[in-house]
VEXZA-18977 format. One record per residue (C-alpha): residue in three letters; z, y, x; chain. Coordinates in pm, 1 decimal, m for minus. Layout:
// residues N
  residu        pz        py        px  chaine
     ALA         Z         Y         X       A
...
// end
This chain:
// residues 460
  residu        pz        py        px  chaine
     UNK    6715.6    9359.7   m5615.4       A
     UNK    6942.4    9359.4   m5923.4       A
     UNK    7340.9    9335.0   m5906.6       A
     UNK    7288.0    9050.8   m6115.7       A
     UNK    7029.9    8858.5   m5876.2       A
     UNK    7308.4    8964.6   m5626.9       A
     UNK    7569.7    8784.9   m5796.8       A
     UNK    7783.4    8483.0   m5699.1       A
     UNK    7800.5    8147.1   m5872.6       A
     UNK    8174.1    8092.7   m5876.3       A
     UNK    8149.2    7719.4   m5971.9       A
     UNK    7860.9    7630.8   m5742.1       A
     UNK    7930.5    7415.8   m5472.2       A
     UNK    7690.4    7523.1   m5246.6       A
     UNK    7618.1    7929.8   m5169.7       A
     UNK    7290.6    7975.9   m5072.7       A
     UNK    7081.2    7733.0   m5166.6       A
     UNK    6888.0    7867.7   m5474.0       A
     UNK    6999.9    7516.4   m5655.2       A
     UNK    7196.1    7621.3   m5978.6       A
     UNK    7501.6    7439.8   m6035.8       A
     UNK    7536.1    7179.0   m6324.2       A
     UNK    7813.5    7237.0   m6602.6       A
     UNK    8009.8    6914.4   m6594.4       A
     UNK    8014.1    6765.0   m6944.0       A
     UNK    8343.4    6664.5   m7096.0       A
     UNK    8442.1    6330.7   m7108.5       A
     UNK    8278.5    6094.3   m7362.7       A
     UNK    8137.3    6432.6   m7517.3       A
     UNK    7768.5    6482.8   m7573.3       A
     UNK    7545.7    6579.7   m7265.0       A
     UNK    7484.9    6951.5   m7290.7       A
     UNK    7163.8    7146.9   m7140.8       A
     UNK    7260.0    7306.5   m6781.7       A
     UNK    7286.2    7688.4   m6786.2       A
     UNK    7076.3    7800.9   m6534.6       A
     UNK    7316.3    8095.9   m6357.5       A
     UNK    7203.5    8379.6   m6125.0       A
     UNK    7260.0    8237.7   m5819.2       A
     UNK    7297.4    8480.3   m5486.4       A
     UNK    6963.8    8354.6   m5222.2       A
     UNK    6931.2    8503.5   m4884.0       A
     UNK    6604.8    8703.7   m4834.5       A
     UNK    6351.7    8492.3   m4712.2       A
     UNK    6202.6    8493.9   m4318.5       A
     UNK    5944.0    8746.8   m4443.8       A
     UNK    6151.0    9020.7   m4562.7       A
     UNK    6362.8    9112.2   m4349.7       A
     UNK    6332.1    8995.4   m3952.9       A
     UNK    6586.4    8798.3   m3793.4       A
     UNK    6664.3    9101.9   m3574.4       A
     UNK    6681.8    9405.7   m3833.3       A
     UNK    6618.1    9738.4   m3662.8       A
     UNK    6503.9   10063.1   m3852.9       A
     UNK    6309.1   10162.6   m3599.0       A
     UNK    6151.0    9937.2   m3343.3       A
     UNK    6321.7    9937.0   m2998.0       A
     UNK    6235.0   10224.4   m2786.4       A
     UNK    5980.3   10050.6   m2473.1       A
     UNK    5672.1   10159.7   m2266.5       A
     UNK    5340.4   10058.0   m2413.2       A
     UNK    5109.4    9931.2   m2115.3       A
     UNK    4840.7    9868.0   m2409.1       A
     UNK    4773.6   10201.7   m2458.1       A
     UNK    4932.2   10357.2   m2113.9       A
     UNK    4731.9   10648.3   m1898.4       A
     UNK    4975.3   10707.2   m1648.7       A
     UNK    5345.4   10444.8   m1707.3       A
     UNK    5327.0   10428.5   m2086.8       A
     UNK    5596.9   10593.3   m2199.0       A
     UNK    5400.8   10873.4   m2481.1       A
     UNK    5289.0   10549.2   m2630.2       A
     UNK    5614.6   10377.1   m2650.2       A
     UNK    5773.6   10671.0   m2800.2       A
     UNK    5493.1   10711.0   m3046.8       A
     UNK    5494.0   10335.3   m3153.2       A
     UNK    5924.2   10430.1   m3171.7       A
     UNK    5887.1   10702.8   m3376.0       A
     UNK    5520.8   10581.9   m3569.4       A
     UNK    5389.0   10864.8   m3515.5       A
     UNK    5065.5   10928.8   m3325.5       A
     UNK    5044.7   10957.2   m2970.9       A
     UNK    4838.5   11267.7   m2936.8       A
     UNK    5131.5   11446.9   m3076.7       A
     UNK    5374.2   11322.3   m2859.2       A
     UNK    5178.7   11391.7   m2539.1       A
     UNK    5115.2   11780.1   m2648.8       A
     UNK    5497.0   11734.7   m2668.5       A
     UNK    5511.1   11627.4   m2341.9       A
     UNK    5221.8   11909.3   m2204.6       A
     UNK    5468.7   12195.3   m2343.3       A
     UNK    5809.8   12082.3   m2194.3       A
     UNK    5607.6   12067.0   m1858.4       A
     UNK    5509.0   12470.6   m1914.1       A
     UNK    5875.3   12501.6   m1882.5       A
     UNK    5908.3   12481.4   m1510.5       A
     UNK    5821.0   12116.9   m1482.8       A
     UNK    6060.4   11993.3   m1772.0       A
     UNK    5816.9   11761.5   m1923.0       A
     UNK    5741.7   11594.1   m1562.7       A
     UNK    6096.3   11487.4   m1506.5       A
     UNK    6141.3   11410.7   m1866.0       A
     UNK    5869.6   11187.0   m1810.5       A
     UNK    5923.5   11016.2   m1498.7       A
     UNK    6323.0   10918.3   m1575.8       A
     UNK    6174.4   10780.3   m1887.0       A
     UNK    5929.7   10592.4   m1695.0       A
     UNK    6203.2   10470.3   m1446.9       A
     UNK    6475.3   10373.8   m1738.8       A
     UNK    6259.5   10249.1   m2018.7       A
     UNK    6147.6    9842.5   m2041.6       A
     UNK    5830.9    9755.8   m2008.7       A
     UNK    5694.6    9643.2   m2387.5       A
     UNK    5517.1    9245.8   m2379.8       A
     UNK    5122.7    9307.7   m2401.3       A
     UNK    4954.9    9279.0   m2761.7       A
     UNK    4652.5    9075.9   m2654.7       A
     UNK    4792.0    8753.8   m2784.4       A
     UNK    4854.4    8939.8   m3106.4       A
     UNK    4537.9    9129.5   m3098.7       A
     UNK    4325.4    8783.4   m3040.7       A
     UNK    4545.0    8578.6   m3309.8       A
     UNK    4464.2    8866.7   m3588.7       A
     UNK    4115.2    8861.2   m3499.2       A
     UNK    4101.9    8478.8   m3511.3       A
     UNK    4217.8    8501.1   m3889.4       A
     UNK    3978.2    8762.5   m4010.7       A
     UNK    3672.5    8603.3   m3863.0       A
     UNK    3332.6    8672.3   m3854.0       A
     UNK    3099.3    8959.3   m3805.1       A
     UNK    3411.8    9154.2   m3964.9       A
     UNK    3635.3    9094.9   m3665.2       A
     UNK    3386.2    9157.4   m3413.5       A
     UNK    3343.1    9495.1   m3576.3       A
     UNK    3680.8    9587.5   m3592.3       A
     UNK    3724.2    9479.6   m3233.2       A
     UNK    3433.1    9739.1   m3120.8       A
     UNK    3595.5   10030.8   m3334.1       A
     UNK    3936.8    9966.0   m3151.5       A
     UNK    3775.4   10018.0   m2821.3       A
     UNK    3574.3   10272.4   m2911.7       A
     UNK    3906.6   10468.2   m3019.2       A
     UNK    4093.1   10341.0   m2769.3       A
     UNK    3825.9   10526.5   m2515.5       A
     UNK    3835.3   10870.7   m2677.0       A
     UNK    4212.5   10817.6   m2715.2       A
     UNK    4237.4   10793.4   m2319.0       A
     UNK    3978.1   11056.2   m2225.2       A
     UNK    4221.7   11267.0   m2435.4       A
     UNK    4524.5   11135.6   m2273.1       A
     UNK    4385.0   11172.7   m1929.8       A
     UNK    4288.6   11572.2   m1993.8       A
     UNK    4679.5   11641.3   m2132.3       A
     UNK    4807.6   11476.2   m1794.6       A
     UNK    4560.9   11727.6   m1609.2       A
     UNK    4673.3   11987.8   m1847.7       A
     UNK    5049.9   11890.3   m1791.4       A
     UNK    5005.2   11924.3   m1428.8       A
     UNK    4862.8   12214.5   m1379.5       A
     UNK    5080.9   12388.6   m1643.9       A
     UNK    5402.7   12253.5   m1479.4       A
     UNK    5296.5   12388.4   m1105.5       A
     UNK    5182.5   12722.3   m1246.9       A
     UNK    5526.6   12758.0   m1464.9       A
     UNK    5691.6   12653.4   m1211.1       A
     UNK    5509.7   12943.2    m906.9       A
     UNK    5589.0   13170.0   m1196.8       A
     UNK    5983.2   13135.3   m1232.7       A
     UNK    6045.6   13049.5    m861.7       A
     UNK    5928.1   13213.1    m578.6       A
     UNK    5784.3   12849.2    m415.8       A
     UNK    5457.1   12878.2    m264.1       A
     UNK    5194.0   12646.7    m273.4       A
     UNK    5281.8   12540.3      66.3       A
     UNK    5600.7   12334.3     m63.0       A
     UNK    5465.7   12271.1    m438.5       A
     UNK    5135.8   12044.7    m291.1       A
     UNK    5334.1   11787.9     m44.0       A
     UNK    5503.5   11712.4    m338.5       A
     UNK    5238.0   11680.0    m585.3       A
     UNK    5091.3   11459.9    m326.2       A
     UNK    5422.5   11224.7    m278.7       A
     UNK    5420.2   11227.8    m667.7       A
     UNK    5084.3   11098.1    m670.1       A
     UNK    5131.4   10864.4    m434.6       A
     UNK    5430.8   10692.6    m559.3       A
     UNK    5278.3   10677.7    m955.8       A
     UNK    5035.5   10484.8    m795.7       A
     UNK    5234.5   10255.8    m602.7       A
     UNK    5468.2   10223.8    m951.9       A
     UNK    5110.3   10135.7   m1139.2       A
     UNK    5070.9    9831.5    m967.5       A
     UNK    5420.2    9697.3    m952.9       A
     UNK    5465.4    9752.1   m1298.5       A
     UNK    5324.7    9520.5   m1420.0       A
     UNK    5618.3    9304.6   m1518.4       A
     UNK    5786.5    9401.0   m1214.9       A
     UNK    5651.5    9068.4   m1030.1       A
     UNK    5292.0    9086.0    m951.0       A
     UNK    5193.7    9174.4    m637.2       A
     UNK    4824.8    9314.9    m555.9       A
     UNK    4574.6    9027.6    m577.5       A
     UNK    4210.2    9205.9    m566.7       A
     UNK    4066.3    9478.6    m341.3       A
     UNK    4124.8    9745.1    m592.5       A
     UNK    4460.0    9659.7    m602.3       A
     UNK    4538.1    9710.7    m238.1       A
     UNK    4339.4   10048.4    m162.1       A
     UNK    4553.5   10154.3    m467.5       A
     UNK    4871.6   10053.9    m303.8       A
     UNK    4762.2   10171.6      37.5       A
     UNK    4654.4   10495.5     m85.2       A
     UNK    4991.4   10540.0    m281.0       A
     UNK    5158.1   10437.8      21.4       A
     UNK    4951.5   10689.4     287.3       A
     UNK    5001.0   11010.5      19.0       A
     UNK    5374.9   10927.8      53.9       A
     UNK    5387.4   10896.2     437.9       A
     UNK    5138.6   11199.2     479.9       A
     UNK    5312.9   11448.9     178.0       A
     UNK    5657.1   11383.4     366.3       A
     UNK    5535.8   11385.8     708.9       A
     UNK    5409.2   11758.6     612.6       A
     UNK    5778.0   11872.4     432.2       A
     UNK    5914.5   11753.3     709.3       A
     UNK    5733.6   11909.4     931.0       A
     UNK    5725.2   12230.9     790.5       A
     UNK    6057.8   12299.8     788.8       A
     UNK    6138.2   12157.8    1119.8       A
     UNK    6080.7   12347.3    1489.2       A
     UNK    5884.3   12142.4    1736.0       A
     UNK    6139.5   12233.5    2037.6       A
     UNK    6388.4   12063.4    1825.7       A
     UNK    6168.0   11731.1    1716.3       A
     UNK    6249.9   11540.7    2017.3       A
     UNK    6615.7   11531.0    2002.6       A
     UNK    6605.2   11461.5    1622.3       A
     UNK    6370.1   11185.3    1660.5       A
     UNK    6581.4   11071.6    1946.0       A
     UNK    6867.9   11063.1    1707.5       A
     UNK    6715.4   10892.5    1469.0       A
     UNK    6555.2   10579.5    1674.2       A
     UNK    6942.4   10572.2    1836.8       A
     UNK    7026.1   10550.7    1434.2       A
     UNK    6809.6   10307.5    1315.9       A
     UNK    6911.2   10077.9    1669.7       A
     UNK    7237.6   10070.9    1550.2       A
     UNK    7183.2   10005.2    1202.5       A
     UNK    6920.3    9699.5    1323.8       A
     UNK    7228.4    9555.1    1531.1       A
     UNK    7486.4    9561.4    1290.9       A
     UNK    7251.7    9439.2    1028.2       A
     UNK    7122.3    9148.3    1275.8       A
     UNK    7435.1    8909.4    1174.9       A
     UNK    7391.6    8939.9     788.5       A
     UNK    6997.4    8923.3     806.4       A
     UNK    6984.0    8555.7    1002.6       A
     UNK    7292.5    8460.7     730.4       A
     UNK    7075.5    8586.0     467.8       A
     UNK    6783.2    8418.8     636.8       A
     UNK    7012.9    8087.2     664.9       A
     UNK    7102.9    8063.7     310.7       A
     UNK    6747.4    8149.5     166.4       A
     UNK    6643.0    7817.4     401.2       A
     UNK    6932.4    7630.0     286.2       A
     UNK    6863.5    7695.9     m88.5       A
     UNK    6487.2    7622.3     m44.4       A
     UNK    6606.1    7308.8     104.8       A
     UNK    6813.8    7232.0    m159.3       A
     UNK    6512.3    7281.7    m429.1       A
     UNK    6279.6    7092.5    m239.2       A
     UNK    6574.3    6771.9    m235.7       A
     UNK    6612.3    6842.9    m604.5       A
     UNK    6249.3    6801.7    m672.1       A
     UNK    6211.8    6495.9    m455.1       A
     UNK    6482.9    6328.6    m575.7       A
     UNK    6372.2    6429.2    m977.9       A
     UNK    6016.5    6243.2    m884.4       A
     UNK    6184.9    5975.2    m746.5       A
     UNK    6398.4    5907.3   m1038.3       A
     UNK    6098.4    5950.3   m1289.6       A
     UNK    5873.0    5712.9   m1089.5       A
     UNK    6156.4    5440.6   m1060.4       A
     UNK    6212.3    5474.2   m1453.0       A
     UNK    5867.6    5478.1   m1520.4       A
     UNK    5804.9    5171.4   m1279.9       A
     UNK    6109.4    4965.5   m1211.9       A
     UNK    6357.8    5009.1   m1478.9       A
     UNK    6056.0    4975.0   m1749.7       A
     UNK    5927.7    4637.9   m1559.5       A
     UNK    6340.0    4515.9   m1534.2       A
     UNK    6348.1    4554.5   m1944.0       A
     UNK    6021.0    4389.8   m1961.5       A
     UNK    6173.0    4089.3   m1782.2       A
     UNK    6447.8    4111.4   m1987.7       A
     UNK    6310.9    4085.6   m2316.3       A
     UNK    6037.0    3764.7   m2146.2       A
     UNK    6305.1    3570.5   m1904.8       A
     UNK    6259.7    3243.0   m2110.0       A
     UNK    5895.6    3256.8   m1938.4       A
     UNK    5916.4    3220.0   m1552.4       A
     UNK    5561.8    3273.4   m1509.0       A
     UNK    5527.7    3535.3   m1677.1       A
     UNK    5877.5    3665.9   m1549.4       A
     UNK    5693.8    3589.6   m1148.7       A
     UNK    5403.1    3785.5   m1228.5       A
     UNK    5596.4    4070.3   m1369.8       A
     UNK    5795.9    4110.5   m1063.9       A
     UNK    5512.1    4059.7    m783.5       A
     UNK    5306.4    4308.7    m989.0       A
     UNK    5647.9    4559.6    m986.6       A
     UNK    5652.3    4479.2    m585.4       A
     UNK    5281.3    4576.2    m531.8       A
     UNK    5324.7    4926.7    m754.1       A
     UNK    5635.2    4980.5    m536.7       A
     UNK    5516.5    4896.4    m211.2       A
     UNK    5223.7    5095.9    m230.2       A
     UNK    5396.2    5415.0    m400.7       A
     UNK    5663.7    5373.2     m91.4       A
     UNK    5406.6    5353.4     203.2       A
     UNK    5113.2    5602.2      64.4       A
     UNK    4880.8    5372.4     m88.6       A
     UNK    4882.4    5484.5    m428.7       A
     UNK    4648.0    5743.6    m404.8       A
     UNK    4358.9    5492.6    m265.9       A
     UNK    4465.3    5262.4    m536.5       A
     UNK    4476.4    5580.2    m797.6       A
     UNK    4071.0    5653.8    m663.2       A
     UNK    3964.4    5261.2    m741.4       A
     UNK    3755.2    5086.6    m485.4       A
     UNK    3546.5    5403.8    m365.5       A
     UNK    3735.8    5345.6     m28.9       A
     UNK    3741.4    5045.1     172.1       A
     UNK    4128.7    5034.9     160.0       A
     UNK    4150.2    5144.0    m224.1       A
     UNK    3891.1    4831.7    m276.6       A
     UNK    4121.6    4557.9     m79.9       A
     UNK    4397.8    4683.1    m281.8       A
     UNK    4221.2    4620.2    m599.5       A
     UNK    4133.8    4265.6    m478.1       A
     UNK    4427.6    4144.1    m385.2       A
     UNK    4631.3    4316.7    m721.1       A
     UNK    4372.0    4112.9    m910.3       A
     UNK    4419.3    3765.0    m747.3       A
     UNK    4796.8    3841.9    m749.2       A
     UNK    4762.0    3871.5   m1168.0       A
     UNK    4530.1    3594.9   m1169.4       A
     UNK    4673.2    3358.4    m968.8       A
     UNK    5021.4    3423.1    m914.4       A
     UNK    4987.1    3414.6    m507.7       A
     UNK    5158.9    3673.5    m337.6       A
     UNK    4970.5    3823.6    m111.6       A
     UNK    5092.8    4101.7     194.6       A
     UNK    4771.4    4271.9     325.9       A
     UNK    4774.2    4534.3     642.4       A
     UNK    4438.0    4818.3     686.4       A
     UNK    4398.7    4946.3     997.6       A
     UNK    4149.0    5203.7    1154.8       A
     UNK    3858.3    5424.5     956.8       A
     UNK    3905.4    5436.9     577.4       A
     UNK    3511.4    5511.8     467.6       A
     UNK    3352.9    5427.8     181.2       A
     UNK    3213.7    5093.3      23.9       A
     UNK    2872.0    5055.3      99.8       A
     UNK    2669.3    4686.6     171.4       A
     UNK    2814.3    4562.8     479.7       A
     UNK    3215.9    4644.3     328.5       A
     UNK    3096.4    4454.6       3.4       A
     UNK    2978.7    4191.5     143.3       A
     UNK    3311.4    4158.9     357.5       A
     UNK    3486.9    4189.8      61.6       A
     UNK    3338.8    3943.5    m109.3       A
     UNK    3399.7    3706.7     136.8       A
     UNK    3787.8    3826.3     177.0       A
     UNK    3794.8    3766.5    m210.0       A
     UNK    3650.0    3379.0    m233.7       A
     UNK    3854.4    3306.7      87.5       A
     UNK    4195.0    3409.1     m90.2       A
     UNK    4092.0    3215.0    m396.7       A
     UNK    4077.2    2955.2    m220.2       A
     UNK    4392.4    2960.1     m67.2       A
     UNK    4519.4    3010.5    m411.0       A
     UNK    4347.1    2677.2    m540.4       A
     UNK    4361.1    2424.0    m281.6       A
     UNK    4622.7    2594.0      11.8       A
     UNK    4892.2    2488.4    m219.5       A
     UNK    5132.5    2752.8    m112.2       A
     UNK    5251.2    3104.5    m292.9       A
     UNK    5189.3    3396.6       6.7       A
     UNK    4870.1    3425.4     254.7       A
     UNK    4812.0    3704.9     478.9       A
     UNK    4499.0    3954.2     510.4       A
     UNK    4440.6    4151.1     788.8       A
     UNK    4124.7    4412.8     733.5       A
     UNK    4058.4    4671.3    1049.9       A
     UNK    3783.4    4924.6    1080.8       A
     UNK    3704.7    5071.5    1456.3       A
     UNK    3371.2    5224.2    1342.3       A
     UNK    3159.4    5009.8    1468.4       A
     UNK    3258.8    4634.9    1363.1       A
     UNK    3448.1    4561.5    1049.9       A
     UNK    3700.2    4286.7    1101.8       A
     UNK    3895.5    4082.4     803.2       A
     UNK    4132.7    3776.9     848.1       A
     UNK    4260.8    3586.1     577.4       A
     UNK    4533.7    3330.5     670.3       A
     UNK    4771.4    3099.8     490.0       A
     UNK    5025.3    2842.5     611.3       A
     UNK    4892.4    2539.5     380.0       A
     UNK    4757.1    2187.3     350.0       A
     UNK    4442.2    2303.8     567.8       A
     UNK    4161.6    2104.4     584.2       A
     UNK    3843.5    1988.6     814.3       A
     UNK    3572.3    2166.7     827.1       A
     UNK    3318.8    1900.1     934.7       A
     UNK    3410.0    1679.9     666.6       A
     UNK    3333.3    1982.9     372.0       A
     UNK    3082.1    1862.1     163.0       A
     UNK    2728.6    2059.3     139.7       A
     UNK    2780.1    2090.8    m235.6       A
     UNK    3123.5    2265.3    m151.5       A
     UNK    2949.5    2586.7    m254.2       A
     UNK    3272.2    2863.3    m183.5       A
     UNK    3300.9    2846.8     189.3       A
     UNK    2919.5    2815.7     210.3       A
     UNK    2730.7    3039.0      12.0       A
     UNK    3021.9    3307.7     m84.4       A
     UNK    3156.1    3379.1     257.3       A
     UNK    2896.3    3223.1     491.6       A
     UNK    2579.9    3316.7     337.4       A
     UNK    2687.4    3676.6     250.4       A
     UNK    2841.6    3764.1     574.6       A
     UNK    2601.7    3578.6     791.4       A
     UNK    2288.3    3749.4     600.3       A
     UNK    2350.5    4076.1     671.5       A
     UNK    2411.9    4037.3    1043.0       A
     UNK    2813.8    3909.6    1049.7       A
     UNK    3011.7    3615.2    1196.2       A
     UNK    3231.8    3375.3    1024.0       A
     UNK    3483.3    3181.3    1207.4       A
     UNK    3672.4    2915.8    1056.8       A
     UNK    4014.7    2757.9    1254.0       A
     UNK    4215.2    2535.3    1019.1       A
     UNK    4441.6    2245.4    1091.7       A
     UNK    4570.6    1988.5     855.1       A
     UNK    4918.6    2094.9     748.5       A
     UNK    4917.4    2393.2     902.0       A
     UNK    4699.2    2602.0     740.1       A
     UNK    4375.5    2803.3     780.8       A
     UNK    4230.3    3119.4     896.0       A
     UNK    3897.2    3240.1     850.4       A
     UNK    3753.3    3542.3    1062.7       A
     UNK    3481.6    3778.7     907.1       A
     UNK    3337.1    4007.1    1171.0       A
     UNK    3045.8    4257.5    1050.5       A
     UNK    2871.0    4529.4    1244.9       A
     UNK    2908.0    4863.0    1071.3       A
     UNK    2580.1    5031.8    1304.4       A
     UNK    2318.0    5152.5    1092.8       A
     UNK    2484.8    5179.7     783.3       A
// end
């Protein structure tokens, strides 16, 4: 970049934009041509990134990681390849061990880099083809020699590091290999919980990993300790230290059950939040949407009525558990009286309040048949009962289905209904009484009706 593509348009209005400024002509003059100044633009998005760093920030690499990732991460820092920077890391551990603690502060201090499978995946989704699929299988392949090399340095770096390190001290191997084995065990313990810090073992390699990590620990220590301790003297020490640890669990007792008091009081407090969020989405998706509705429709009282008995059902059955029969349609014999009576509420404006009681099973030919008859009966109360509510009453003991629609009407007489009166006839007699049920009818003129459906549920 020039210092003139650098430069500043003094009499621009706008810096920045890459939209020369227009020379203002003079008044009544002649329009001249605009002079098209260098204007300063900021480098574009693909330039320079949004967070400019000469080198890249200094992370582990689980990607490419043999033991915590940290040779990887230092050769992605420094772009330089990683076989170089473990030989870097095999000499400094010839020097007494140097490259081992090196290694393991870095390991302990360091970030954990995000993995580059998204990346990987999204590159290989843009070149395509038989090409990506071969570039995929040379990446592996290299990515196998590269950690059968790694894994032969780390060898290499341990056994140069305890050798060095017999060499310049006078530590036998009695002291050097407890603590090669608490070493191991914890860098296998830090494998799996590093990971993002968060996951916790899930499969069975996971846990002998952990457990092994953990036993190496308890047994490498177990033998320091031992070694340098006098069996005469054990008891007392171990004495001490139960006595230790019993005073430490009682004076710890007090801010463990506060701990264990506030953890319960803030998962309390979560679970209220949550309920209390669903219950303000449902009532906005339900109540407040069906109040605007009526609203925007209140010079029609019918359909204003049917808006708000529809509203009432929704509610009622999201308040008392029933929306998840109603979500499952009529597969259930409870889910399928719901349906009925939210269609002959929309159809026929009669509010109806319905109660199930005892088994909920499935809807097979006897429950059909019963509703059926359930379904004519309330459209009848709707067409000649002359009144806006009727009650049904549906209970399953396992053996005999029972249903009882009532309403508070005009009633009627049965003797004096008419053979050609087809509805209480042939849709609730005929289909209950043909597959082995009972109708009873008890009505009384202006007082209402109630018909009885009894069916036998054995064999079905």
């Amino acid at each position: 970049m020039t210092i003139a593509d650098m430069s500043e348009n003094a009499t621009g209005p706008a810096r920045g934009t890459g939209v020369p400024a227009a020379r203002p002509a003079a008044a009544g003059g002649p329009v001249r041509e605009q002079v098209r100044e260098p204007v300063w633009r900021p480098p574009g998005p693909a330039s320079v990134p949004t967070t400019f760093r000469w080198y890249p920030r200094l992370t582990r690499s689980a990607d490419r990681s043999v033991v915590g990732g940290v040779c990887a991460g230092i050769a992605d820092h420094l772009d330089v390849k990683i076989t170089y920077v473990r030989l870097a890391m095999v000499l400094l551990a010839t020097l007494s061990g140097a490259g081992v603690a090196l290694y393991s502060v870095l390991w302990v201090m360091l970030p954990s880099a995000p993995a580059r499978a998204d990346e990987a995946r999204a590159d290989g989704g843009r070149t395509g083809g038989a090409r990506a699929d071969g570039d995929r299988a040379n990446a592996r392949q290299a990515d196998l020699r590269e950690r059968r090399t790694g894994k032969a340095l780390v060898a290499l770096a341990l056994v140069g590091s305890v050798l060095s390190f017999m060499l310049t001290t006078t530590t036998g191997l009695n002291v050097i290999v407890p603590v090669l084995v608490v070493a191991l065990g914890a860098g296998l313990v830090w494998q799996q919980y590093d990971r993002g810090g968060k996951v916790s073992p899930r499969s069975a390699f996971d846990w002998a990993r952990v457990t092994a990590g953990a036993t190496l620990v308890v047994v490498g220590l177990a033998v320091v300790v031992l070694g340098q301790v006098e069996f005469a003297a054990l008891r007392s020490s171990l004495l001490a230290v139960v006595a230790t640890l019993v005073g430490v669990g009682l004076l710890s007792v007090p801010i463990g059950l506060r701990l264990w008091h506030s953890l319960e009081e803030e998962r309390a407090a979560r679970i209220r939040e949550a309920e209390r969020s669903d219950i303000a989405s449902h009532l906005h998706d339900s109540v407040l949407q069906t109040l605007a509705l009526i609203q925007k429709r209140s010079d029609d009282p019918g359909q204003v009525a049917q808006l708000a008995r529809r509203q009432e059902r929704e509610l009622r059955q999201w308040l008392f558990g029933a929306g998840s029969r109603m979500s499952s349609g009529a597969t259930t014999m409870a889910g399928a009286v719901e349906v009925v009576v939210g269609d002959l509420e929309d159809a026929y404006g009669l509010r109806i309040d319905q109660v199930v009681v005892g088994g909920d099973g499935p809807v097979r030919d006897a429950e059909e048949a019963v509703l059926g008859a359930v379904r004519e009966a309330l459209v009848n109360v709707a067409k000649h009962a002359g009144v806006e509510t009727a009650d049904v009453f549906v209970e399953n003991d396992g053996r005999v289905l029972s249903a009882f629609v009532r309403d508070r009407g005009a009633g009627f007489d049965p003797d004096t209904v008419s053979d050609d009166r087809h509805g209480l006839a042939q849709s609730i007699r005929h289909r209950v009484e043909s597959r082995g049920g009972k109708v009873t009818v008890r009505s009384t003129l202006g007082r209402g009706t109630e018909i009885g459906i009894e069916m036998p549920l054995e064999g079905e």
